[in-house]
DRENTOR-161191 format. One line per field, with one value per residue (C-alpha): residue in three letters; x, y, z. Coordinates in steps of 0.001 Angstrom, whole numbers. Layout:
# residues N
type: (ALA | ...)
east: (X | ...)
north: (Y | ...)
up: (Z | ...)
# end
This chain:
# residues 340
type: (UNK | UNK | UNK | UNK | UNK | UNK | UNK | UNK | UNK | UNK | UNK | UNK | UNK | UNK | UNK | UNK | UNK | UNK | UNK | UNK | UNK | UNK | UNK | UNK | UNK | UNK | UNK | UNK | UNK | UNK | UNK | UNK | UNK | UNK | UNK | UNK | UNK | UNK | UNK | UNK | UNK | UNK | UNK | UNK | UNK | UNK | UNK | UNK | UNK | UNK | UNK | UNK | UNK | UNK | UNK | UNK | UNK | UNK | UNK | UNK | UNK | UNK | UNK | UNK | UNK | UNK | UNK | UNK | UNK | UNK | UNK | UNK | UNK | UNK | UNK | UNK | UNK | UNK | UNK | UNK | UNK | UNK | UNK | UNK | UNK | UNK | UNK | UNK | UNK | UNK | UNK | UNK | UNK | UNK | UNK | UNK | UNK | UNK | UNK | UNK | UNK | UNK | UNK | UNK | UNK | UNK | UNK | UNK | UNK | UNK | UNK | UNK | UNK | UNK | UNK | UNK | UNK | UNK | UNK | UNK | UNK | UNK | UNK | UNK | UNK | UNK | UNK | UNK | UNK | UNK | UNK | UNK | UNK | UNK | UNK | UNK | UNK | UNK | UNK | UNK | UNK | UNK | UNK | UNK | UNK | UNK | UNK | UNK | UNK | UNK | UNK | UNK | UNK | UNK | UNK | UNK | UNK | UNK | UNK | UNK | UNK | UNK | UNK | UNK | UNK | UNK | UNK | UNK | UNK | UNK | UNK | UNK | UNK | UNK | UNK | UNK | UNK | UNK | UNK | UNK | UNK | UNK | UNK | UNK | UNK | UNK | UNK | UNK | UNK | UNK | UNK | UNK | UNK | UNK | UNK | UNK | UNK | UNK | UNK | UNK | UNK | UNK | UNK | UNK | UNK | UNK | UNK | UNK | UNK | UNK | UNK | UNK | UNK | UNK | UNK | UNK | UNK | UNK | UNK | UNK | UNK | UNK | UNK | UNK | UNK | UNK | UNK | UNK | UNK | UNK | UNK | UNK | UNK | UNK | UNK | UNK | UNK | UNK | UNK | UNK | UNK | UNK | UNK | UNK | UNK | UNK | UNK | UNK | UNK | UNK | UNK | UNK | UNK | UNK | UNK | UNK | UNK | UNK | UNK | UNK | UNK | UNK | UNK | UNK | UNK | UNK | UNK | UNK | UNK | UNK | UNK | UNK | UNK | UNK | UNK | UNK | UNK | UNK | UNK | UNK | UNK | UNK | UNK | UNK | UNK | UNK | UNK | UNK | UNK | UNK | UNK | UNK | UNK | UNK | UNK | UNK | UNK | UNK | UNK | UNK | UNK | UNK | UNK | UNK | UNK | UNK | UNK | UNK | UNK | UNK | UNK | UNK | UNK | UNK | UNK | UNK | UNK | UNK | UNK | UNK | UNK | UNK | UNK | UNK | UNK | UNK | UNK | UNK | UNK | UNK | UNK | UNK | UNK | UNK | UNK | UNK | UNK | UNK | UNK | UNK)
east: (-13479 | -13526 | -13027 | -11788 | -12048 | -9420 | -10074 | -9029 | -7355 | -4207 | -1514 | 1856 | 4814 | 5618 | 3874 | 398 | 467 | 3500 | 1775 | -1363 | 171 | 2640 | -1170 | -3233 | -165 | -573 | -4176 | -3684 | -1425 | -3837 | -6568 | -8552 | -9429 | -9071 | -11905 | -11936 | -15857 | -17294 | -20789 | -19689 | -22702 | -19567 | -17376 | -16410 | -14563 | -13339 | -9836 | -10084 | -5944 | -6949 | -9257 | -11579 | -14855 | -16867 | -17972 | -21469 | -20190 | -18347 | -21712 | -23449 | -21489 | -21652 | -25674 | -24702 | -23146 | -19692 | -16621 | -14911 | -11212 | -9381 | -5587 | -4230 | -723 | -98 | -1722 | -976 | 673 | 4068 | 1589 | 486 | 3849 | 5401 | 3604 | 3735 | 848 | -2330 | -3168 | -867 | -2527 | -6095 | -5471 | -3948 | -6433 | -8947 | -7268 | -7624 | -10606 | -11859 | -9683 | -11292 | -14552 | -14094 | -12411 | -15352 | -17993 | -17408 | -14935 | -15675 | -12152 | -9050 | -5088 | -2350 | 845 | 2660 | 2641 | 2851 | 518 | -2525 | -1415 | -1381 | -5164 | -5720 | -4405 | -5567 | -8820 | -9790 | -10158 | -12392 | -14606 | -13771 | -11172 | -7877 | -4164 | -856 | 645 | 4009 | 4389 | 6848 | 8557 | 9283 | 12623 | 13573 | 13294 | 14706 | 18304 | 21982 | 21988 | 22242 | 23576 | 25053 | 28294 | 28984 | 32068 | 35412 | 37145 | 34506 | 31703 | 28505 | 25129 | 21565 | 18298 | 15274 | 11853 | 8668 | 9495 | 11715 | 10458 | 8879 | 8524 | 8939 | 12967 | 14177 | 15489 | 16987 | 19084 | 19801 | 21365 | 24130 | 24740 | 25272 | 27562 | 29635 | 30248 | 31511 | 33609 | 35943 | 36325 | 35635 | 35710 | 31915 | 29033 | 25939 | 22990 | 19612 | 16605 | 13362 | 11287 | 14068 | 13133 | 15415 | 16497 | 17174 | 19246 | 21609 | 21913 | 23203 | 25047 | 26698 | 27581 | 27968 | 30861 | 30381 | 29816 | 25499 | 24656 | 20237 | 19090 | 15900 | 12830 | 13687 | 11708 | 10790 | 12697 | 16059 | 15952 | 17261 | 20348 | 20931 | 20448 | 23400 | 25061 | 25298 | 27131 | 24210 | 20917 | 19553 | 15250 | 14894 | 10947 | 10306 | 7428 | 7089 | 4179 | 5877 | 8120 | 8534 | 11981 | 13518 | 11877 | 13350 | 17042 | 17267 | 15828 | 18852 | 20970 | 21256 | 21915 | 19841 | 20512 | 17964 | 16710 | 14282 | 10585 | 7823 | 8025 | 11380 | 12397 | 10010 | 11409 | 15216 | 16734 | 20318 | 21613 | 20210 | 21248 | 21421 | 17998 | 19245 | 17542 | 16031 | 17256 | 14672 | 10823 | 10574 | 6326 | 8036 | 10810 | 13232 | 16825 | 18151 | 21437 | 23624 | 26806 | 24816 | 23388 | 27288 | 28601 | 25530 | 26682 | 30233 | 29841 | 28135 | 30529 | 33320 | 31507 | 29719 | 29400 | 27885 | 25003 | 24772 | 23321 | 21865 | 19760 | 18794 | 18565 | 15359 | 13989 | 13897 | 12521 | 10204 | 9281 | 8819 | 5328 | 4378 | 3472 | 2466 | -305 | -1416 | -1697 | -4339 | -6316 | -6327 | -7384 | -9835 | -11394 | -12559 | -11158 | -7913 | -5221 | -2239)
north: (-12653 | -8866 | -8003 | -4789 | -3425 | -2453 | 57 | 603 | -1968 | -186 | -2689 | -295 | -1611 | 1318 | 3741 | 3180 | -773 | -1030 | -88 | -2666 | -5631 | -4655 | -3474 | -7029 | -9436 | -7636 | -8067 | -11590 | -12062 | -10652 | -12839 | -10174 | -10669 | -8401 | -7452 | -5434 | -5256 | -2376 | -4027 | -6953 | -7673 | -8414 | -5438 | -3966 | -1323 | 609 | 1701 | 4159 | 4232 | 6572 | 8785 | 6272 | 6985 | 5101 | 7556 | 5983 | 2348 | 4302 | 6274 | 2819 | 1110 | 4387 | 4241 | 552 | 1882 | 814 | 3617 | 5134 | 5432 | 7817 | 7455 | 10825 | 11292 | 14946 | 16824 | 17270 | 20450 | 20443 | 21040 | 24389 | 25627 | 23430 | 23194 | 19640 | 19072 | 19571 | 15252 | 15493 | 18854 | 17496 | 14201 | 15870 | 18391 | 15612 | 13566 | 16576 | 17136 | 13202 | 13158 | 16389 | 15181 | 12142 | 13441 | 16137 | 14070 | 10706 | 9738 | 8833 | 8861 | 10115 | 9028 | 11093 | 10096 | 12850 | 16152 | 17695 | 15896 | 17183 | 20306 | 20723 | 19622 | 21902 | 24466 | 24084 | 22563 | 23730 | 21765 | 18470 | 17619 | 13921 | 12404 | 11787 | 9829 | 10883 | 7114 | 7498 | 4506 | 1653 | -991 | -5345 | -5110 | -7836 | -7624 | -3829 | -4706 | -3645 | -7740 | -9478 | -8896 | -5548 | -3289 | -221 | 337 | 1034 | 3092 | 6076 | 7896 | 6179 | 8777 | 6970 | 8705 | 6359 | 7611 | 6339 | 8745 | 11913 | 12401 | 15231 | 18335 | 16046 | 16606 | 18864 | 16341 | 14759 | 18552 | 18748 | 15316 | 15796 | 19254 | 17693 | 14739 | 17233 | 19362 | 15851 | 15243 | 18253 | 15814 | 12290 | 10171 | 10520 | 9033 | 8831 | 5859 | 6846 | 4655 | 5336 | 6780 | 8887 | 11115 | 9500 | 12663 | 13969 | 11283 | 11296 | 14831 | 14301 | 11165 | 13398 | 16728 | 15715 | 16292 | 13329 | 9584 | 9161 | 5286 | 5129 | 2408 | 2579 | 1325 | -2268 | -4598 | -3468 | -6882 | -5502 | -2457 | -3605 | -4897 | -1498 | 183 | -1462 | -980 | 3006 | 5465 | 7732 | 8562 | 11884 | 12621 | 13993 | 15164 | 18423 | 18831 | 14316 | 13787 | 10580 | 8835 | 5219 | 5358 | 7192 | 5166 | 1884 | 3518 | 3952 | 477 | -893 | 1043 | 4040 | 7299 | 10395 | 13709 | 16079 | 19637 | 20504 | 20417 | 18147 | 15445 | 14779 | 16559 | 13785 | 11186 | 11697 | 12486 | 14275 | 10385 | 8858 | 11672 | 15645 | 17321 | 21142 | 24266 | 24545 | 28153 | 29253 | 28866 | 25367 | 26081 | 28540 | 26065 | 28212 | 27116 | 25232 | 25705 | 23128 | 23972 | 23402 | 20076 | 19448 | 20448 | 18097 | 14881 | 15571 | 15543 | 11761 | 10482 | 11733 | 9719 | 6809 | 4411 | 6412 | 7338 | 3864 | 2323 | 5550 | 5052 | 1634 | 2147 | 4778 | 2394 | -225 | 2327 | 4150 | 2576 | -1345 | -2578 | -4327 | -974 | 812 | -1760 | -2319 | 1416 | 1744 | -1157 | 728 | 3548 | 980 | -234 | -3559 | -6777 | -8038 | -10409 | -8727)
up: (20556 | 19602 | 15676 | 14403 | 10853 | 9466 | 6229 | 3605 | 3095 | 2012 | -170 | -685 | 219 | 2942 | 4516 | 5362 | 3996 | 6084 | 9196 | 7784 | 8051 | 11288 | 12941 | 12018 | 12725 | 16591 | 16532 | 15571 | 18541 | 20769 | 19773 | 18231 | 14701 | 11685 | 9373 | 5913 | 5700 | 6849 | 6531 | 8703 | 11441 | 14578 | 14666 | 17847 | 16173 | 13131 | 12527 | 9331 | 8086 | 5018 | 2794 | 1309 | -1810 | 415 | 2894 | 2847 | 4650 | 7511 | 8264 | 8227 | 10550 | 12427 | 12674 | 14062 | 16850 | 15951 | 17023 | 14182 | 15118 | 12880 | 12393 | 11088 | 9129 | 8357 | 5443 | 1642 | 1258 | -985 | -3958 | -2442 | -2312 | -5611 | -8983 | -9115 | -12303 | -12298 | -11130 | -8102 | -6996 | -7548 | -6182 | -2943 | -2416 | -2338 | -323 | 2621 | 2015 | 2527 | 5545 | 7109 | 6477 | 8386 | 11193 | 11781 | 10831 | 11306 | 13482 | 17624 | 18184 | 16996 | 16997 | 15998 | 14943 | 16643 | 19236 | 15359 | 13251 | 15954 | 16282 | 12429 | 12251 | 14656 | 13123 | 9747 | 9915 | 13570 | 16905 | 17184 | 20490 | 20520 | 22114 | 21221 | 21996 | 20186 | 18946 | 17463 | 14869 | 15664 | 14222 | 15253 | 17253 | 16103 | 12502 | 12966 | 14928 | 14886 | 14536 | 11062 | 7567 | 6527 | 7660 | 7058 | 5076 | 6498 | 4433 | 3453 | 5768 | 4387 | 4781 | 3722 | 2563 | 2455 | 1492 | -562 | -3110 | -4127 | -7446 | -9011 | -6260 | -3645 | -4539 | -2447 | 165 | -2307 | -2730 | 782 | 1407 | -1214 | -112 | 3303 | 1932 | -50 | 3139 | 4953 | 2496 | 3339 | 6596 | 5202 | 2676 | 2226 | -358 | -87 | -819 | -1788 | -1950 | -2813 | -5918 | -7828 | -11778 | -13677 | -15531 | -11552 | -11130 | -13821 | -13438 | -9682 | -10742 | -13306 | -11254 | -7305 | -6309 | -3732 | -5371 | -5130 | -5287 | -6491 | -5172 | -6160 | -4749 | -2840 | -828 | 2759 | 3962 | 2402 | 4658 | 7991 | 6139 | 4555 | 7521 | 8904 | 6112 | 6746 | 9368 | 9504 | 8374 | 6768 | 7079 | 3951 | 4111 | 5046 | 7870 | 8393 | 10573 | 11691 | 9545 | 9361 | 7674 | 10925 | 13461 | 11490 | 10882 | 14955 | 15385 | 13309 | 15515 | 12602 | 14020 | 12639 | 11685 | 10638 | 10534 | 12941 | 11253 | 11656 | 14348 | 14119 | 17416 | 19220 | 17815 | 18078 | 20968 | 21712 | 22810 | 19198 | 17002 | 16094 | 15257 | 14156 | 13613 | 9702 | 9691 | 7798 | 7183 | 6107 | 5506 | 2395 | 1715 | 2234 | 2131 | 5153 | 7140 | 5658 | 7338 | 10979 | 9542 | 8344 | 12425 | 13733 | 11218 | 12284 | 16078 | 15672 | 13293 | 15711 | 18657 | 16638 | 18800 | 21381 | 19136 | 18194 | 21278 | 21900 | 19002 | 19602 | 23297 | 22274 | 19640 | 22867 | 25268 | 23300 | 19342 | 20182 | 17663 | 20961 | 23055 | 19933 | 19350 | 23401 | 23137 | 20189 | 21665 | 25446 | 22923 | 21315 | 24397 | 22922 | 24862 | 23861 | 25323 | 27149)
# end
């Protein structure tokens, strides 16, 4: 039976620990089992899902002989461009720098989220000789449906922002979404639902001056997402320059259409059928200001064909964001034995 390790062995309840537990439930069902040791004597490989201190167990099991797959999200950079305190800006810089180092000197093989996230290494940290696959993440279809609890309401356009966190400099999404519900509402009855990581000060200020009603959900258990997925008319990516995010891929899972500006990956994950990726009209690397009124034309033409967009969004999810190919295709990547 082969055995994979896993590490680190991330715990957050999106993100990276997210993709954790989705990543060893489809080992399990493969028959392969799932390590956390890097020291363990029967590893066939090593799947690295973060920067880690202990640089010094990866080059052991490297002198073993066992392959050191990197999987690479994009790179800290907000703080570069944002004064976000002096922690955040350490702790990020540090963070590249770890992840660098392993990709140049450590890792066999490589996996990128997205057509974006490699280019971006390439770009800022220069081209690597070993080989690499572009994975886009995925999601359980079945846990991530247009089926179950939750219903969008019928009497007001409902838009939904859902990210780890929008606090601190990480806010500006948080601008741009009620800028875009407040140009709906010269159409619709519009309001918008935000969960995630939210200042409090930022949010009573928006509670208090939107012109548009602004629901904070908070931060909520990953299980409650499906149901508010279905609960909205249409999703808004909120992150400037996402390597691949999860939030998206779920939303058109649940059958959510998306609308978004075009930076990062978000072009290869939603096509025209599943939702409206628009031009930034600006330089999104300077954070410039975006072309709300575009963004505003995009939401509009989906709202005014809804159902269309629906299916179109699940129909992608089906076609191209199922768990079960996303996991076949790191093991192929892998090459360790594994049922089909």
């Amino acid at each position: 039976m082969s055995r994979i390790c896993i590490y680190p062995r991330v715990t957050s309840m999106g993100g990276v620990g997210s993709f954790r537990l989705k990543f060893a439930d489809g080992l399990a069902a493969r028959g392969v089992e799932v390590s956390y040791d890097l020291d363990d004597p029967h590893l066939d490989a090593v799947l690295v899902l973060a920067g880690t201190r202990n640089l010094a167990g990866l080059w052991r099991a490297k002198r073993r002989g066992v392959p050191i797959i990197q999987r690479l999200d994009g790179i800290n950079w907000i703080q570069r461009k944002r004064w976000m305190g002096i922690r955040y800006h350490a702790r990020a810089e540090y963070g590249n720098a770890v992840l660098a180092f392993i990709r140049r000197f450590l890792a066999d093989r490589i996996i990128y989220q997205s057509e974006f996230t490699q280019r971006w290494w390439d770009d800022w940290y220069s081209r690597t000789r070993v080989p690499y696959r572009i994975v886009h993440n995925a999601v359980d279809l079945g846990v991530y449906s247009p089926d179950g609890p939750g219903e969008p309401p019928a009497d007001r356009c409902r838009l939904l922002v859902v990210e780890g966190s929008l606090a601190g400099g990480l806010d500006l999404g948080l601008t741009w979404a009620v800028r875009l519900t407040e140009a709906l509402s010269a159409r619709f009855d519009a309001e918008l639902v935000v969960v995630g990581n939210v200042d409090k000060r930022k949010q009573a200020d928006w509670e208090s001056r939107s012109r548009v009603p602004v629901a904070f959900l908070g931060v909520v258990p990953r299980e409650r997402i499906p149901e508010i997925d279905r609960s909205a008319h249409l999703f808004f990516s909120a992150e400037v320059n996402p390597s691949c995010p999860n939030a998206v891929i779920e939303a058109l899972a649940c059958g959510l259409p998306v609308v978004s500006f075009d930076t990062g990956a978000l072009a290869e994950l939603v096509p025209d059928g599943a939702g409206r990726v628009v031009p930034y009209g600006g330089d999104p690397w300077k954070l410039d200001p975006p072309d709300i009124p575009a963004l505003a034309r995009a939401a509009t033409e989906i709202l005014s064909d809804l159902p269309r967009f629906r299916a179109g969004a699940r129909a992608h999810a089906e076609a191209s964001l199922g768990l079960d190919e996303m996991v076949d295709r790191y093991l192929d990547f892998f090459e360790v034995p594994y049922v089909a």
